[in-house]
N, C-alpha and C positions, 0 to 999 in steps of 0.2 A: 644526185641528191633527191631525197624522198619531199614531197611535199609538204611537209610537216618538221620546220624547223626546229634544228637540234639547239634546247637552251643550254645553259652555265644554272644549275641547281642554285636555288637564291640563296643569297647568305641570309643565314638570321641575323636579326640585329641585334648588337652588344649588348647583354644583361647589365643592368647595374650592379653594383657590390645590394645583396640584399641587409635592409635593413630593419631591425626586428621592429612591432609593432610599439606602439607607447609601452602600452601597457605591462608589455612584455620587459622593457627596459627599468619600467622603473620596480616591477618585480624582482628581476636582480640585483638591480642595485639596494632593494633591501635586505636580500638574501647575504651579499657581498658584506655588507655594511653590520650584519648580525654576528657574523662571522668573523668582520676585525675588531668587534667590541672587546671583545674577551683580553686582545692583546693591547689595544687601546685603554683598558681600564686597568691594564697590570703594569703596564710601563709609559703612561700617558706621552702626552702631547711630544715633550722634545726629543725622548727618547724613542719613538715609533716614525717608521716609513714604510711605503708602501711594501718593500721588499722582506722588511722585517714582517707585516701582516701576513705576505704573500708565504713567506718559512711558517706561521704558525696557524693557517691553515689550508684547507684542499685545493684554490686558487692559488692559479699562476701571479707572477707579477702585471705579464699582459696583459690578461684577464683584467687586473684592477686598473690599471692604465687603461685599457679599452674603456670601461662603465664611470670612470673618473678623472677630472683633469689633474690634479693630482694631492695630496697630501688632506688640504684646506677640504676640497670640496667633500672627500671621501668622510672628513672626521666630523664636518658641520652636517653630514645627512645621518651620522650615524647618531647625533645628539637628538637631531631632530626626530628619527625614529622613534630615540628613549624617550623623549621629552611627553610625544603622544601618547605614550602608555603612561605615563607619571601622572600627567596632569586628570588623567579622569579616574585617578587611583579614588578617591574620597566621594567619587560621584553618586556610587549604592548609597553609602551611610546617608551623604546629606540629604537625599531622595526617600531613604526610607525611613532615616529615624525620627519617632514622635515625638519626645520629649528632649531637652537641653541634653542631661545624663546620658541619653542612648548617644545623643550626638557626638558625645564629647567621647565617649565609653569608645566607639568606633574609632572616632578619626587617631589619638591618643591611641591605640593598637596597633593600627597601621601605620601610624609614624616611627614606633618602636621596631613594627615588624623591617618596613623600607630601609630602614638606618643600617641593621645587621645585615640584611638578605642582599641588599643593592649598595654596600658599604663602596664598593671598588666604581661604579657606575656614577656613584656621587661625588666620589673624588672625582673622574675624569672630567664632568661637569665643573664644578670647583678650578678645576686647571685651565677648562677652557674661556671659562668667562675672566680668569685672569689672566688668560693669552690673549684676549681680546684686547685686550688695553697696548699691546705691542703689535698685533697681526690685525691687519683692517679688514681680511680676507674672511673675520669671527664676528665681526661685530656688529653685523646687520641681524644674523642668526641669531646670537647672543642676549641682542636687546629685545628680538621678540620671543624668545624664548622665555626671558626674565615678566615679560608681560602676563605670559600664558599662564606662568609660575602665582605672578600676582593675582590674577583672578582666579586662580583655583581658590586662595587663601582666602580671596573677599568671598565667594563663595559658600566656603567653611563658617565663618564668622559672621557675614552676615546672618544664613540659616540660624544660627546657636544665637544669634543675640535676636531672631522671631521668635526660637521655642520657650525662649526667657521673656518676651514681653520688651526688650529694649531695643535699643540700637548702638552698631558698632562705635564709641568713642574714637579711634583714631581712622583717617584714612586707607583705603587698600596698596599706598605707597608705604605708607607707616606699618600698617600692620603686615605686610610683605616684610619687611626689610627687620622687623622684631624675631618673627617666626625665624626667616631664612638665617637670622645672624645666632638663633638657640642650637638649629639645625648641625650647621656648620661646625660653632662649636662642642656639638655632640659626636661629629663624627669625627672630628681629630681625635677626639677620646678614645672610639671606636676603632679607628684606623689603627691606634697604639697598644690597644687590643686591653683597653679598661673593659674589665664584665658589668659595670654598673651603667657604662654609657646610656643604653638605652632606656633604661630605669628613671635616668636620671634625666632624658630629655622627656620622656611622660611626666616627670613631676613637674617641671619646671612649666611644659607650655600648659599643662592642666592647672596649674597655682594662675599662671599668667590669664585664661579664659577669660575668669570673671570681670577682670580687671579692665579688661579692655572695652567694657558697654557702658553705656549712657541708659539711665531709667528713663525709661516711655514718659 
């Protein structure tokens, strides 16, 4: 034997399964989640599953199983996705506009505009917050989303009742639940493909504006 003992070449030690960074994760899982909208908002809540998302786009079923525990979590992050682009839809107007008119002239556009363009995304909404009241797996989501939804409104209204000089008459529980119940029934209209719907939810919440302040 040579002086110089013969070793056994070290094992490396076992890799973990790598696991991708945060950030990385929750980047696909909005990617994932943008991609079952589509199918989520054409055949809502009881009639969509994972596999059924998984057929109508370029993910696997794994894939979604992998980034989601299953059904609940995938459709509450997909809401919550839309919810954050919705809720700072009116944010330009109320930030820029000077007078009541421009205020109103804005937000009354883009509510007309949202109704048509995101008619299927507000159904799914609509489904989900009345899945909620059977699936408890919705309702944490639900009711801060309905929050988010409320202050946007007090928002809107408040501003419009500064460029006027007054103040909002009802609360941002009342005035949420006016708006959202005009809404709603604008987009059944929509949904059943009346060409006036949107016409007619500009008049309606434009009639309503004034109504709603308290003189200074």
């Amino acid at each position: 034997m040579t002086d110089v003992e013969t070793r056994a070449p070290a094992r490396s030690p076992r890799r973990a399964a790598a696991v991708p960074p945060a950030d990385k994760v929750a980047a696909r899982r909005s990617e994932l989640a943008a991609a079952a909208l589509k199918t989520l908002s054409e055949l809502g809540y009881a009639r969509t599953s994972l596999r059924e998302i998984a057929q109508n786009s370029e993910f696997s079923h794994g894939v979604l199983h992998y980034y989601f525990r299953d059904k609940v979590d995938l459709i509450t992050h997909c809401v919550r996705e839309y919810n954050a682009q919705c809720v700072t839809r009116y944010d330009t107007v109320v930030a820029t506009a000077a007078t009541a008119e421009e205020l109103a002239a804005g937000f009354l556009g883009k509510l007309g505009e949202t109704l048509v363009e995101d008619a299927a995304l507000h159904r799914l909404w609509y489904d989900l917050r009345g899945q909620s009241m059977f699936e408890s797996g919705f309702r944490d989501d639900v009711a801060a989303i309905d929050r988010s939804l409320e202050r946007m409104v007090w928002r809107i209204v408040s501003r419009y009742a500064e460029l006027t000089g007054s103040t909002p008459l009802p609360g941002p529980a009342t005035l949420y639940a006016v708006l959202d119940g005009l809404f709603q029934q604008a987009l059944l209209r929509q949904l059943a493909g009346d060409p006036t719907a949107a016409d007619g939810l500009r008049t309606a919440v434009g009639e309503l504006l004034p109504t709603l302040l308290r003189p200074a």
